[in-house]
N, CA, C and O of each residue as an XYZ file, in Angstrom:
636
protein
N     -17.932      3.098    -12.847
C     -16.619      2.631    -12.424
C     -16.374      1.281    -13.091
O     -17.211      0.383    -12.991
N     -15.422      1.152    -13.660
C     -14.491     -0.073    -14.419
C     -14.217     -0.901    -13.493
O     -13.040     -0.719    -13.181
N     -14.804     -1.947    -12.713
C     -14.023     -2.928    -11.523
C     -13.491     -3.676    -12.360
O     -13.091     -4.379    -11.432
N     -12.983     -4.357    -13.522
C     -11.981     -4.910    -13.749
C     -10.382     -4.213    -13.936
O      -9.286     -4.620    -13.551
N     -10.863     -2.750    -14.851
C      -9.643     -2.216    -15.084
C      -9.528     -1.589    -13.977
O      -8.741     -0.644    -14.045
N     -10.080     -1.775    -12.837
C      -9.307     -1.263    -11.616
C      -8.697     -2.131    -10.869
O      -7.673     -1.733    -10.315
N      -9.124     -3.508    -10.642
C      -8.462     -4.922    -10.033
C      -7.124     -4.929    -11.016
O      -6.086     -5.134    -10.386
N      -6.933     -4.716    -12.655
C      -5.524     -4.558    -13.254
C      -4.773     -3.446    -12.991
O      -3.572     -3.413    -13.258
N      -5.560     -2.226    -12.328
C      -4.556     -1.251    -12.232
C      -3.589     -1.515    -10.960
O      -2.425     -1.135    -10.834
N      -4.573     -2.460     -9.815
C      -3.836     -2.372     -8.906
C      -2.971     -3.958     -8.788
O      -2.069     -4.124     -7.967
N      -3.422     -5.027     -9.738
C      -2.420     -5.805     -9.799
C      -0.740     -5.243    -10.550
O       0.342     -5.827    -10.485
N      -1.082     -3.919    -11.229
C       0.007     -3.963    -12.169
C       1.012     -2.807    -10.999
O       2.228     -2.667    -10.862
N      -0.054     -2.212    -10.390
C       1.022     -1.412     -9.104
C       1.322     -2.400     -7.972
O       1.949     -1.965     -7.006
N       0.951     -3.650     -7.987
C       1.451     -4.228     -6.782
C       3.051     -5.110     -7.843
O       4.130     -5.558     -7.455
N       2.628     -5.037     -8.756
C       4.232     -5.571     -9.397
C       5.525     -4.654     -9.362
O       6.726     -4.746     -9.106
N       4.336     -3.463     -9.878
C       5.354     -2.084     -9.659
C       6.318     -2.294     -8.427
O       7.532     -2.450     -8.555
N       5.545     -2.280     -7.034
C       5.932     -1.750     -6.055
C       6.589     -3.485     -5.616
O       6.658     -3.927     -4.469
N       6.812     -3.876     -6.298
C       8.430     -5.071     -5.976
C       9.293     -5.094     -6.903
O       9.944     -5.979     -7.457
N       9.154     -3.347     -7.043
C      10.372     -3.359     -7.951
C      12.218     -2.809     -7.385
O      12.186     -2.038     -6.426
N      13.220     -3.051     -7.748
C      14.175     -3.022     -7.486
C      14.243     -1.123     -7.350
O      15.029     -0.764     -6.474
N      13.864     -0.510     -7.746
C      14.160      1.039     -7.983
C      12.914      1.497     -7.065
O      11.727      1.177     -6.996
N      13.877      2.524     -6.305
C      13.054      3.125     -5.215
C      11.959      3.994     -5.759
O      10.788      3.821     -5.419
N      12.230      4.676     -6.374
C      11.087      5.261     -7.570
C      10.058      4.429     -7.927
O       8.935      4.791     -7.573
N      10.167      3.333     -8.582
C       8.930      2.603     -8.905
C       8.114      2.430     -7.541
O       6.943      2.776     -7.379
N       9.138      1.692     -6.369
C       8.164      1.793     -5.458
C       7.302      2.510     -5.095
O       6.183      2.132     -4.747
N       7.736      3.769     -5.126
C       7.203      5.480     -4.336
C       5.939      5.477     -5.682
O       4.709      5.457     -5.643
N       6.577      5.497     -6.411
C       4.898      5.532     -7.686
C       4.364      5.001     -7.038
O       3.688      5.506     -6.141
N       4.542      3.055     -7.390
C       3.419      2.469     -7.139
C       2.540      2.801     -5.708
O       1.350      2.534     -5.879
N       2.825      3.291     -4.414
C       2.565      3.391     -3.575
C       1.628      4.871     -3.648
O       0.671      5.168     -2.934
N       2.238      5.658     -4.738
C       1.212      7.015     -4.583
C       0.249      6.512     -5.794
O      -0.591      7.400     -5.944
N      -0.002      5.351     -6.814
C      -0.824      4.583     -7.037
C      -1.514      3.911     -6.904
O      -2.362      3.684     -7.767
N      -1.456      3.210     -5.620
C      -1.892      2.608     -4.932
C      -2.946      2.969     -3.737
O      -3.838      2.198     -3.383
N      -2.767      3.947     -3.308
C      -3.246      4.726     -2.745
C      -4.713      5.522     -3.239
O      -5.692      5.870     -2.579
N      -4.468      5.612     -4.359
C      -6.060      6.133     -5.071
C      -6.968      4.977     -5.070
O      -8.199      5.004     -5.076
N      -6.057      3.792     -5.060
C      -7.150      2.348     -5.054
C      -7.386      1.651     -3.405
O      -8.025      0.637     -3.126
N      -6.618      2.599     -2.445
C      -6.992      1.995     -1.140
C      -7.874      0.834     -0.903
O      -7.562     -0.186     -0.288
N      -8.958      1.086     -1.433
C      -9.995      0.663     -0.383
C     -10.429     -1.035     -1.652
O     -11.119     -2.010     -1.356
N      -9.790     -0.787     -2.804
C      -9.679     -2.225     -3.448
C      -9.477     -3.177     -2.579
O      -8.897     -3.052     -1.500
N     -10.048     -4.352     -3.120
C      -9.683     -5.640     -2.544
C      -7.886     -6.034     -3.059
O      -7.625     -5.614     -4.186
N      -7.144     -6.503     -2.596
C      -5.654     -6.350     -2.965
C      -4.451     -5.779     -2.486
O      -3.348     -6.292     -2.296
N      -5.100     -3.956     -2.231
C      -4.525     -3.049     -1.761
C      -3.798     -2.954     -0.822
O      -2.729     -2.439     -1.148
N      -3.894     -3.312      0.630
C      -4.023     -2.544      1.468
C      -2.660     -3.082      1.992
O      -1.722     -2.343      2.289
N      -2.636     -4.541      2.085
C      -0.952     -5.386      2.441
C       0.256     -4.578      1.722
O       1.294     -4.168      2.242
N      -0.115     -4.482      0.565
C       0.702     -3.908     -0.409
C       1.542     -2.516      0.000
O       2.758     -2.321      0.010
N       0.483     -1.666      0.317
C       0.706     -0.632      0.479
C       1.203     -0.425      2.205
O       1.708      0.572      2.721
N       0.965     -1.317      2.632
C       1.744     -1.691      4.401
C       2.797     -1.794      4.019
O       3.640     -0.949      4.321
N       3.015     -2.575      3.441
C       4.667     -3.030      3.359
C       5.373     -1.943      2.057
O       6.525     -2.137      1.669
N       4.585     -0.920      1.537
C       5.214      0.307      1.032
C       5.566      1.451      2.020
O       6.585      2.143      2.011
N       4.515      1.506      2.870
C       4.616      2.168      3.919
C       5.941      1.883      4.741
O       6.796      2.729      5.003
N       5.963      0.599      5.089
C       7.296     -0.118      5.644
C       8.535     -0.386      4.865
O       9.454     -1.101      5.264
N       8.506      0.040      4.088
C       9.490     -0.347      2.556
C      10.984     -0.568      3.350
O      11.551      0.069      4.238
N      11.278     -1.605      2.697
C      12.765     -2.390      3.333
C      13.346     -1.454      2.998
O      14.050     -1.106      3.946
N      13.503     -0.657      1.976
C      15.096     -0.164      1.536
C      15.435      1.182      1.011
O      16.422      1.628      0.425
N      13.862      1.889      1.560
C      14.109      3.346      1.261
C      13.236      4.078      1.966
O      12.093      3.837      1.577
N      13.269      4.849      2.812
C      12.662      5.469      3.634
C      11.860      6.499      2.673
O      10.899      7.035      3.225
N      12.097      6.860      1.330
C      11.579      8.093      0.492
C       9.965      7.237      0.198
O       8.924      7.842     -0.059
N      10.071      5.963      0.296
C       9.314      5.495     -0.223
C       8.120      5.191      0.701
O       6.991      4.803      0.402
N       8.784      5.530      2.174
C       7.896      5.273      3.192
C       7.074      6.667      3.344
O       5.843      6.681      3.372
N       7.730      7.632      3.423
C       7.307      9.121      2.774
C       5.904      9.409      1.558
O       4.728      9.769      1.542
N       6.752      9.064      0.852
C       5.313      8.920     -0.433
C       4.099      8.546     -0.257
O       3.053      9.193     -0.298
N       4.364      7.132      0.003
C       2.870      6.418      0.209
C       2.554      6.545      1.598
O       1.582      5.820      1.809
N       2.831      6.985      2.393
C       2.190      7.376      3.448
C       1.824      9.190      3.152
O       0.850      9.687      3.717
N       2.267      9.612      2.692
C       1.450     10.899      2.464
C       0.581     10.833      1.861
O      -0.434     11.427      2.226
N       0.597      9.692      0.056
C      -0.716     10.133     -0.455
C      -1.572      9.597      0.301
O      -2.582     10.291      0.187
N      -1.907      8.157      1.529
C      -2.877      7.700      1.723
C      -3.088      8.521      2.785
O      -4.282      8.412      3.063
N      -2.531      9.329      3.569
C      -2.803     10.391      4.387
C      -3.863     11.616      3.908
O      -4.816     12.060      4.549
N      -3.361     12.034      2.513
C      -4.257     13.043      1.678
C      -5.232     12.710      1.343
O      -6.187     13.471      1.187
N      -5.253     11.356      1.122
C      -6.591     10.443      0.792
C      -7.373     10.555      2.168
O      -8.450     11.130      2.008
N      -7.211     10.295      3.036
C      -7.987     10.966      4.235
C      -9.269     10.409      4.550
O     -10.114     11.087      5.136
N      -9.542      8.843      4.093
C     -10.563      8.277      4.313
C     -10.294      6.932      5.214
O      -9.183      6.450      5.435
N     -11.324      6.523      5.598
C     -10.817      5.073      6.338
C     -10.112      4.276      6.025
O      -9.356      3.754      6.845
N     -10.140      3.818      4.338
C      -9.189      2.941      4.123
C      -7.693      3.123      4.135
O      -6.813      2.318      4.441
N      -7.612      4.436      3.708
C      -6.058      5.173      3.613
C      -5.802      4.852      4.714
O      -5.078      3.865      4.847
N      -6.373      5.671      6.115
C      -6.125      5.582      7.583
C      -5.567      4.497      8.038
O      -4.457      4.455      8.568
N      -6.749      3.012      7.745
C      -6.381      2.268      8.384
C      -5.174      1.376      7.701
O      -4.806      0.472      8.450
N      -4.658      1.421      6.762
C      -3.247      1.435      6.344
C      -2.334      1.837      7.185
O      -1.775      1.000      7.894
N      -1.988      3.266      7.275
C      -0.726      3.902      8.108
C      -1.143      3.624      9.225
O      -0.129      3.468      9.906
N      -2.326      3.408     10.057
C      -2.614      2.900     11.650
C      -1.930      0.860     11.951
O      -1.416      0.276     12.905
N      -2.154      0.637     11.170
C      -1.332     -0.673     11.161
C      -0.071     -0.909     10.529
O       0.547     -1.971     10.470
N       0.180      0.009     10.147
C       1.920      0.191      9.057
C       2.333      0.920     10.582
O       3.138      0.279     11.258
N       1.856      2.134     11.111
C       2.566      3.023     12.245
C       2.755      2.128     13.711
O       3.674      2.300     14.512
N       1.670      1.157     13.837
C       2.168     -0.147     14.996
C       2.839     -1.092     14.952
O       2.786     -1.988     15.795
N       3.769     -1.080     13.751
C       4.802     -1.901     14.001
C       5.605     -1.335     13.569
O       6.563     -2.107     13.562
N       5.980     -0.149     13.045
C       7.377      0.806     12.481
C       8.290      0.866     13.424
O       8.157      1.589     14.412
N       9.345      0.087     13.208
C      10.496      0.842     13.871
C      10.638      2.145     14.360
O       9.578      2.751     14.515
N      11.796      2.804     14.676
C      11.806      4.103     15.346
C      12.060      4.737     13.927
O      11.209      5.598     13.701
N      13.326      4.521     12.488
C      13.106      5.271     11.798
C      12.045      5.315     10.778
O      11.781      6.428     10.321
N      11.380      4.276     10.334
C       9.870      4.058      9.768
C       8.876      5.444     10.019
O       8.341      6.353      9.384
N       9.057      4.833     11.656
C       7.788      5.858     12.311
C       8.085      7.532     12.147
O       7.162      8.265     11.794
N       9.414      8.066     12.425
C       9.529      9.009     12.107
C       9.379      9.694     10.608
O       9.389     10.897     10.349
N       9.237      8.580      9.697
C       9.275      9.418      8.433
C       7.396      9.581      8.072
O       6.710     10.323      7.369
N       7.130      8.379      9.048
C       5.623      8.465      9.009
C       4.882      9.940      9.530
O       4.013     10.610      8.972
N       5.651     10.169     10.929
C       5.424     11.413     11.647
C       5.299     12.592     10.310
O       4.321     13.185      9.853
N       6.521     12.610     10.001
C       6.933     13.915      9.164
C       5.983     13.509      7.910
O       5.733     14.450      7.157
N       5.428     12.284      7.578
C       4.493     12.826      6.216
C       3.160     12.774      6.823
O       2.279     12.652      5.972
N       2.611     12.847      8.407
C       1.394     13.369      8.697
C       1.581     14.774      9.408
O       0.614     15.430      9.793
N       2.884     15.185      9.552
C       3.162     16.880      9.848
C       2.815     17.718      8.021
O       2.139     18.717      7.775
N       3.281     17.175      7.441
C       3.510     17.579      6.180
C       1.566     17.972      5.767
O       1.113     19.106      5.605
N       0.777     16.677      5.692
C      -0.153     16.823      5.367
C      -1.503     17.593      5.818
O      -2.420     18.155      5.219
N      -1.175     17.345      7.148
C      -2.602     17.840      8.483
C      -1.883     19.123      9.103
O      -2.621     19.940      9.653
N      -0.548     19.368      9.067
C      -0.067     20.883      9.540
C      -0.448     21.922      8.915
O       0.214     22.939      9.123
N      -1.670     22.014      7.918
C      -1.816     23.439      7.236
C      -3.636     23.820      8.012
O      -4.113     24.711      8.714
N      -4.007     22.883      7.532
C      -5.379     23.179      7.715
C      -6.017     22.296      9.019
O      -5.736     21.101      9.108
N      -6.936     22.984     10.076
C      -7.196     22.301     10.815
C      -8.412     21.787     10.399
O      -8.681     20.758     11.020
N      -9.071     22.039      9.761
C     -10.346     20.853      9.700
C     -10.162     19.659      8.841
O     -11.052     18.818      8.717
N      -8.686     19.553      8.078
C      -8.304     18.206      7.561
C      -7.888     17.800      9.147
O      -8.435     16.742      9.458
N      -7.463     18.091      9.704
C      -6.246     17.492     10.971
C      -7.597     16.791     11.722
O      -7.513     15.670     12.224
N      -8.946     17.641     11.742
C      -9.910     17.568     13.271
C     -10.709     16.092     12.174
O     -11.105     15.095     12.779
N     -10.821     16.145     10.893
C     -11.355     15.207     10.453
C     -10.599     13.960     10.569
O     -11.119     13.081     11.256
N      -9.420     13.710     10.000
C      -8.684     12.761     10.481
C      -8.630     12.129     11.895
O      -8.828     10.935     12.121
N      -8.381     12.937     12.684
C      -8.566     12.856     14.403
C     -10.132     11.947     14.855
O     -10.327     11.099     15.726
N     -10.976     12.512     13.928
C     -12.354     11.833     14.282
C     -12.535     10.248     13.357
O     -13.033      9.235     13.848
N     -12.162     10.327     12.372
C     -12.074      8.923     12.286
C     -11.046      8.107     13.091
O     -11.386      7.144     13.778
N      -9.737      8.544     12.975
C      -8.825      7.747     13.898
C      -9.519      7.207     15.420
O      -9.325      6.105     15.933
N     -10.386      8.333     15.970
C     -10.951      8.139     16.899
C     -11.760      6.640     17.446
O     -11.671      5.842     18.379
N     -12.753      6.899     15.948
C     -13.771      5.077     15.793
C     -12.754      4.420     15.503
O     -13.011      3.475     16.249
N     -11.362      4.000     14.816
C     -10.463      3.237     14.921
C      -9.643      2.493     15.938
O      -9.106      1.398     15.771
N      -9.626      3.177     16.917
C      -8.798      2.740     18.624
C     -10.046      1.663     18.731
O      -9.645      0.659     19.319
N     -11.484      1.553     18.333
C     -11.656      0.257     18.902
C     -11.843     -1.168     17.368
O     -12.603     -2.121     17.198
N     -11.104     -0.782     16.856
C     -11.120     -1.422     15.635
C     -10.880     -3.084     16.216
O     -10.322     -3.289     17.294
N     -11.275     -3.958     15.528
C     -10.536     -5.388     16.011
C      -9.796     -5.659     16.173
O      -9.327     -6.123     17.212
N      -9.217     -5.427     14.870
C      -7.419     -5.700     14.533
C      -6.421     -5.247     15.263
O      -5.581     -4.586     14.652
N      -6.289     -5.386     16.230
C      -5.160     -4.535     17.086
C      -4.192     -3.886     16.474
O      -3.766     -2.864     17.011
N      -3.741     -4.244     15.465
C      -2.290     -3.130     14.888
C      -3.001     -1.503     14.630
O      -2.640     -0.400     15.039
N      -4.437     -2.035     13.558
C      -5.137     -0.590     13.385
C      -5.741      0.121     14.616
O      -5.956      1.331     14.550
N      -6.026     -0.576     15.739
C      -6.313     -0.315     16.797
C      -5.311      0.947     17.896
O      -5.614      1.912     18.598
N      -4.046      0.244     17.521
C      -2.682      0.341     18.537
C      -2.352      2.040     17.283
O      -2.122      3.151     17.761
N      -2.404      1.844     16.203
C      -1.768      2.640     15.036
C      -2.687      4.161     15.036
O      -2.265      5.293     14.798
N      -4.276      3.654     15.441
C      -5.061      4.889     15.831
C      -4.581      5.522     16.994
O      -4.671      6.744     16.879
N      -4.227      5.251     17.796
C      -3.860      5.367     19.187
C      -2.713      6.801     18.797
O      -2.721      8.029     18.877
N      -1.684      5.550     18.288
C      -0.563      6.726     17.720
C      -0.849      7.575     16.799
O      -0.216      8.609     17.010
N      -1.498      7.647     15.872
C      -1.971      8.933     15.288
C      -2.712      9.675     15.360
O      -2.985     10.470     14.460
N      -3.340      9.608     16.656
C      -4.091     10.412     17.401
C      -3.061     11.503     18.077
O      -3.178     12.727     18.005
N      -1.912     10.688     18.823
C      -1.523     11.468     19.805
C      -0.809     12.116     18.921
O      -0.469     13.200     19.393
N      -0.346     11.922     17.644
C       0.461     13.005     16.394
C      -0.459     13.509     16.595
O      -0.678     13.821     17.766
N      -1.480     13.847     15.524
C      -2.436     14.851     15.215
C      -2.967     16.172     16.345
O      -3.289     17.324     16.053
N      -2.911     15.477     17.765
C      -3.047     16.423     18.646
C      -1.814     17.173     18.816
O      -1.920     18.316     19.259
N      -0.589     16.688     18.518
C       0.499     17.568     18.552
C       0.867     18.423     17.805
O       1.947     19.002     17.921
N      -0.201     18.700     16.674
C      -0.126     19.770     15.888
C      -0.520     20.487     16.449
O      -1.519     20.327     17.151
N       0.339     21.892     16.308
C      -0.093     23.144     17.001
C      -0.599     24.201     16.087
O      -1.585     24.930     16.198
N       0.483     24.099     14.977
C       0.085     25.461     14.192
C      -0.898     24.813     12.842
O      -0.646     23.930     12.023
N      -1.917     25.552     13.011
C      -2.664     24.872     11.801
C      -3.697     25.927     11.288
O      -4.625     26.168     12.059
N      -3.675     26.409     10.420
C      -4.967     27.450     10.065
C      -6.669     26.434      9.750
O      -7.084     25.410      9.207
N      -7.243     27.922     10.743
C      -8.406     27.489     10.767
C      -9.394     28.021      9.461
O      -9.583     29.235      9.384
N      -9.836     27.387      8.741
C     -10.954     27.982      7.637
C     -11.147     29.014      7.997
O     -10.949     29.467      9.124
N     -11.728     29.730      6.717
C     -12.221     31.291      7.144
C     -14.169     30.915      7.598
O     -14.925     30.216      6.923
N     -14.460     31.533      8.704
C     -15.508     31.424      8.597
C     -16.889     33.163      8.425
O     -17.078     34.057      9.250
N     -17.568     32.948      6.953
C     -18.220     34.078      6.891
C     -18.975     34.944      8.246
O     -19.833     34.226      8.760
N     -18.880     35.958      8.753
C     -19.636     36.828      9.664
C     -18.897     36.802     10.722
O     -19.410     37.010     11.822
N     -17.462     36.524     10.578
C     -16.703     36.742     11.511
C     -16.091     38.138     11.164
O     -16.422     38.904     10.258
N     -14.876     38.311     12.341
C     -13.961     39.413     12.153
C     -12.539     39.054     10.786
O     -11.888     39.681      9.951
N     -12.637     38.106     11.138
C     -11.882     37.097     10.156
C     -11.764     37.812      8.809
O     -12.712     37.923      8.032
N     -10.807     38.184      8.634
C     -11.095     38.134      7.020
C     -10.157     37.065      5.834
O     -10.423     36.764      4.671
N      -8.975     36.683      6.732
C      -8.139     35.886      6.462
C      -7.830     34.071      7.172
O      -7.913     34.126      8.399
N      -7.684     33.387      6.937
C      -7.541     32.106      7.851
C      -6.690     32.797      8.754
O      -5.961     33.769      8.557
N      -6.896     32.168      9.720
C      -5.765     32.684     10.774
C      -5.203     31.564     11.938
O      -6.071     30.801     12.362
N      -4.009     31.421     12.416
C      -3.294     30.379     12.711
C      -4.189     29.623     13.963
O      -4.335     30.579     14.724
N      -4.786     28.610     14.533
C      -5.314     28.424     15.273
C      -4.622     28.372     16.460
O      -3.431     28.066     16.514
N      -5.208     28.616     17.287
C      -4.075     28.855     19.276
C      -5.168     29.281     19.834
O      -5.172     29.597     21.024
């Protein structure tokens, strides 16, 4: 791994993402996102998550760091989702319906880290696990993996 040309990739997406065009933002933010867990990152991508002036953009980068599906992604949208307004939060909702509504063992993995997060220090990531817990349990329809030596022969909707 390159740690310099990765400290420039994500200085050059944090310029990106103060850019005037909602597009650049939404890049930089689904750019940003592969570098989560950089030193730099993570403010950046809060306040992409929160983006003043386009909700598409709150969409984006909260889905890819959702798909990203690791702690650092997480604890991004868990402190971006405790202070979102009502329309923020909803676009947040709809890009963790989008991501964890297909498959349930992305949804049950997410759920279990969010879990060690509710006692995080930081209260926003703390307060933000909380709420994306109680999303994730509100998924209903979600296919479960196929598992071999079952009757199963297809995923099938979990209930």
């Amino acid at each position: 791994m390159n740690s310099e040309l990765r400290h420039a990739a994500v200085a050059a997406l944090v310029e990106l993402g103060r850019s005037h065009d909602h597009i650049d933002r939404a890049d930089a933010g689904q750019g940003l996102a592969a570098l989560a867990e950089m030193p730099g990152a993570s403010e950046p991508l809060r306040s992409l998550v929160l983006d003043h002036a386009d909700t598409f953009v709150t969409r984006v980068t909260a889905g890819a760091l959702l798909r990203r599906g690791d702690p650092a992604a997480l604890r991004v949208v868990a402190s971006a989702l405790a202070v979102a307004d009502s329309n923020h939060a909803d676009w947040i909702h709809t890009a963790i319906d989008d991501v964890y509504g297909i498959r349930s063992d992305d949804r049950d993995e997410a759920a279990r880290l969010c879990a060690e997060m509710v006692r995080d220090p930081d209260g926003r990531v703390a307060e933000g696990a909380r709420q994306l817990l109680a999303a994730l349990a509100g998924i209903e329809r979600v296919l479960r993996p196929f598992r071999p030596g079952t009757n199963a022969d297809v995923c099938t909707p979990a209930g």
